[in-house]
Structure formats: C-alpha cells, structure tokens
N, C-alpha and C positions, 0 to 999 in steps of 0.2 A: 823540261824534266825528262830524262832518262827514261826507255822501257823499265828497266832494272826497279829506279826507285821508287816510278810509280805503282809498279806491281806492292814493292814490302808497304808502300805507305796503302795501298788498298786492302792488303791479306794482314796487317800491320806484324810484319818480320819485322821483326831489329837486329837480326844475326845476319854480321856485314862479310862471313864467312859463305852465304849462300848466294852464288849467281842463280838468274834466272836465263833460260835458252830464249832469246828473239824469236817472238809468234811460237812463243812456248803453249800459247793459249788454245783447251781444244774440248769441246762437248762430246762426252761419252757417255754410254748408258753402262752405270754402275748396280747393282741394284736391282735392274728393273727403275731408276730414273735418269732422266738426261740431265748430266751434271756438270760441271765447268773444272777442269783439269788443267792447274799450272805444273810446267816442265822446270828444274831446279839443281843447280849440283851443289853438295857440299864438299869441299876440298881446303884442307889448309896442310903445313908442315907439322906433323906431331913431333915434340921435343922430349916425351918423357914418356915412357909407356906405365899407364896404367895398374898394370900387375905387377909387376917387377919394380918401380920406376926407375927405370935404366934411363938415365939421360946422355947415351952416346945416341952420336948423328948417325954412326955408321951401322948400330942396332938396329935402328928402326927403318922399314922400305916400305914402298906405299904397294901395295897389294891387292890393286883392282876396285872398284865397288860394290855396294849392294846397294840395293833400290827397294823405296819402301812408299807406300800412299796412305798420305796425311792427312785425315778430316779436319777443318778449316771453318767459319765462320761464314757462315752464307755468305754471296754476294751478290745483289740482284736477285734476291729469292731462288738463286740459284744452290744445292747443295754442290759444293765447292771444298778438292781436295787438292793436294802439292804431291807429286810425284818427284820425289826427292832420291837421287843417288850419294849416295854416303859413302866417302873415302874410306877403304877397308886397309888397313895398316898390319906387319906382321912388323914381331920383334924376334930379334935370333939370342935374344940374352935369356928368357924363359921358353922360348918355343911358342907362343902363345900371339894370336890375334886380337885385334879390338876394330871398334868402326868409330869415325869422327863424330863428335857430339856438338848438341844443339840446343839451344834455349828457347826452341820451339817446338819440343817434343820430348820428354822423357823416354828415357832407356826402355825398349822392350813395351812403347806404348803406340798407336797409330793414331789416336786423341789428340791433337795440339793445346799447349799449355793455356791459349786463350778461351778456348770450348770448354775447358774445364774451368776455367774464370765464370764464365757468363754460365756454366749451370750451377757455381755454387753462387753466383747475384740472384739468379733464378729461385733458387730455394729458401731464402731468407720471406720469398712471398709466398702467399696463401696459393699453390699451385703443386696439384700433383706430379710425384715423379712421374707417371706415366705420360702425363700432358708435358714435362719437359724434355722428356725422352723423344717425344715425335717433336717438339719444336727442333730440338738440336739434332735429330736423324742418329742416335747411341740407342744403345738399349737401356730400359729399364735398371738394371743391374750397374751401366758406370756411371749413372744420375746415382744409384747407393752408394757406390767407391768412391764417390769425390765427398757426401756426406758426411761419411766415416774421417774422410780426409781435413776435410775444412771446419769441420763442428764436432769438436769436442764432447762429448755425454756431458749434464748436467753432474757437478759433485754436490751428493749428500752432504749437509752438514750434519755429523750424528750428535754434537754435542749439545742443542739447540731445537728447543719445538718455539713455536708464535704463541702467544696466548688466544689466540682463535684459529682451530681450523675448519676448513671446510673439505667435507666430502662428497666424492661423487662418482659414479661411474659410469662408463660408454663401452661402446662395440668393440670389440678387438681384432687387432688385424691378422688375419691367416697363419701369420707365422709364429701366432702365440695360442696355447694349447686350449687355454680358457679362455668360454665365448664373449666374457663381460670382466672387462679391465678395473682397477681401482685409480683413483687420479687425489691428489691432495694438493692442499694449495693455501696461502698463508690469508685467514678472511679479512684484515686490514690492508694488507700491501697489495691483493689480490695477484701475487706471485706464484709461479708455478714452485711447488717443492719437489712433490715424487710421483711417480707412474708406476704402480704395481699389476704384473701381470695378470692376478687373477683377485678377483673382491673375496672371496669365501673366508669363514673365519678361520681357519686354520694356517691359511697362508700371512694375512693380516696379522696374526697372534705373534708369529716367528717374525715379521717385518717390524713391528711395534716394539719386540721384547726387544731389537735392537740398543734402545734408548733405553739410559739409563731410569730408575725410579724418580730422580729425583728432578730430571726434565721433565720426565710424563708428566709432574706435580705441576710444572708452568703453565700446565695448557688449562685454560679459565672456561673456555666456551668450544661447542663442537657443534656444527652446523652440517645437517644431513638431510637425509630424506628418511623413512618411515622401513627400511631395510632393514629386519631384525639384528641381523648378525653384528649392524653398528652398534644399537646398543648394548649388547651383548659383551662386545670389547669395550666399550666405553667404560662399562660397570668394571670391568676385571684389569684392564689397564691404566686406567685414566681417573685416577681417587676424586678428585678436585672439579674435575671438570662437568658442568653442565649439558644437560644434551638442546638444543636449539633446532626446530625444524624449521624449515625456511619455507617461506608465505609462497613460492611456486607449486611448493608438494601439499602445502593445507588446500590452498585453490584446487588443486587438482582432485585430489579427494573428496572434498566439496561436490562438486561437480560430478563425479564417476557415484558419488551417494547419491546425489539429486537423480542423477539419471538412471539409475536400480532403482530409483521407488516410482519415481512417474511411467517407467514402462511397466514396473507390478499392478502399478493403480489402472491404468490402461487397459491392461491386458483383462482385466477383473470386468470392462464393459463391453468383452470382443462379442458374447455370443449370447448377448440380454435384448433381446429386438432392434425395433429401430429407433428409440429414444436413447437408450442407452449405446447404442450404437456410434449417436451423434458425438458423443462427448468420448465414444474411442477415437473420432477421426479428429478433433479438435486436438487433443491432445496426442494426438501423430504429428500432428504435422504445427501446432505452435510449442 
C-alpha cells in the first residue's frame, strides 16, 4: 500500500484530488498540545468558474495557493490536523478569485466533515455538549452549530392535544430568562410534545389559548403535581378535563407532612428533664 493511500484510509479522505507530501508526518505543539500534523496539497484543473461560470480554458489561471489547518479525527489519541494547500485560481471573465474545493471541509470552515459526523453521533447520546466539545478538542459553541444543523426542532402539532397529558417542570438553562421551564408530554405514548420556557400562568395561558376550544375539549385527564397555577389553567382552559395527581407528589407530601409533625412533636420534649428528654432523642434519631 502506497504512503498516499495509507494516510486517506487512516485520516479516512476519499478526495482523490488531495496528494499527501512523503514523511508529510510531523508533531507540533498546537495549542499548548503536541499534535500529529499531515502535510497535503490540493490541486486539480478548474473548468468553470464559480461566479461567473465562464467555461473558457483560457479565463481561468491557476494563481498560487493558500493553506489552511484542518482538525481531523484523532488518531492514536493523538489531536490530529491536515495542513492543506488549496489551489487558488483567478478568472479574467469577472475579475474575481476562488480556491479549490473539497469534500472534506466546507467552505470558510477548519472543522472537517467527519468531526462533525461523530459529534452529531455523539449527541443523539445522553452526553453533554461541553463533555463533547473536549472529547472532539472544538468548542462548546460548534457542538451547537452542528445541533442546529443536524436536528431539526420538534414541530408542534397545533391541531391535536392526547386525551392525557402530563405536566411537569425542571431547571432552566442559562439562556432562558425563567429559572423553572414548563415540559408536557403525551401520558399514554409517554412522548415528548412541548417545552415551554417559563411555567407561570400567564405564559402558559397565551401557549394553551394557542389550541383551538374544541381540541382543548379532547383532553380527558391532566396529570400534574400540586402547583397552583396548573389548576388554575386547567379550570379556565380545559372544560372537560380532570385534574389527576400522580402518586410521586401525594408520597412526597405525605412524607414532608409526616415530617413537620414528628419534628413539632419532638421539639415539644426538648426542655422537659430527663424522661422527656429520652423520647426527644428516640425520636431524632428513629
């Protein structure tokens, strides 16, 4: 096997337009780490310029290179980039330059097409952008732009509620203004529906009145926790529907009851001698 092709079947190019330089191979400290550095040129004859698409031979001259460094796929847990020289072409039909292109790097990007493969494989798992951003050595911000790029937003169905839903809400993330998010979700198919940035009822009220009357009428049962402002909307949007609390919020409440009245009761034998004493420390500590 060829240096050449061992290298694309290693870095896996499939652009038969890129040579690779003989003992192209070389450790630099990029960064602040020592990294594996292949040397590369890209060169072919352009036929049609871009801008214009002038298809005369005698338009188009080849006009030097430019060089650009390519982050790459680890190899050997090595951070590993392509130092690649790109044929720079001038056309004399618009006055205007272009550089050779590559199917291992988008236009105006230093990311290679497969880095951005494996961090949107990456994201499909239960794994922080942050923790994929230091696996793949990018920042935090192009683990977002490949997100944006490969996964579509959920579409609302508006015309369409489940006859069960469930409510609930979690922490929010920094870049949403209210500190506690709204989530809804279908209670048979246990499918995600919507994510609302903020639970208060006034936001809720305008996100609801979306739906017409006579959907809001399908929904049979509404599954929540003890958060006023659900029943609140429930009563005012939702004619039909039942309110349902779900047996992790009665236990919980239970519980946080139980345990206001046994520290009351306690507390009531802190400073009664030492008989009474006994049955405060029994009741501490069982």
């Amino acid at each position: 096997m060829s240096y050449t092709n061992f290298i694309k079947e290693t870095l896996d190019i499939l652009d038969l337009n890129i040579t690779f330089n003989e003992n192209g191979l070389k450790k630099e400290r990029i960064k602040g780490r020592i990294c594996q550095v292949f040397s590369g040129t890209l060169d072919y004859a352009a036929h049609v310029c871009p801008h214009c698409e002038s298809k005369e031979n005698t338009a188009i001259i080849r006009w030097g290179f430019t060089t650009c460094l390519i982050l790459l796929n680890d190899v050997s847990e090595y951070q590993t980039y392509l130092r690649l020289k790109k044929r720079h072409f001038f056309c004399y039909s618009c006055n205007r330059s272009f550089v050779a292109k590559t199917s291992l790097v988008e236009k105006h990007c230093s990311i290679s097409t497969k880095v951005k493969l494996s961090i949107a494989d990456r994201l499909r798992k239960t794994t922080s952008m942050s923790e994929i951003a230091r696996q793949k050595k990018v920042s935090v911000s192009s683990v977002y732009r490949v997100l944006k790029r490969f996964y579509e937003p959920k579409k609302i169905n508006r015309l369409t509620l489940p006859e069960v839903l469930c409510f609930d809400e979690f922490k929010s993330v920094k870049q949403v203004a209210a500190s506690i998010s709204f989530i809804m979700m279908d209670g048979q198919t246990k499918q995600l529906i919507d994510v609302v940035e903020n639970r208060q009822l006034p936001f809720l009220e305008r996100y609801f009145s979306r739906f017409s009357l006579s959907v809001r009428k399908t929904v049979k049962y509404i599954v929540c926790d003890m958060y006023a402002p659900y029943f609140s909307l429930v009563k005012k949007l939702f004619p039909t529907a039942q309110i349902i609390l779900d047996c992790f919020h009665i236990v919980q409440l239970i519980s946080r009851t139980f345990l206001k009245h046994r520290i009351q009761r306690m507390n009531t034998f802190l400073h009664q001698g030492n008989t009474e004493a006994k049955k405060y420390r029994h009741l501490k500590k069982y």
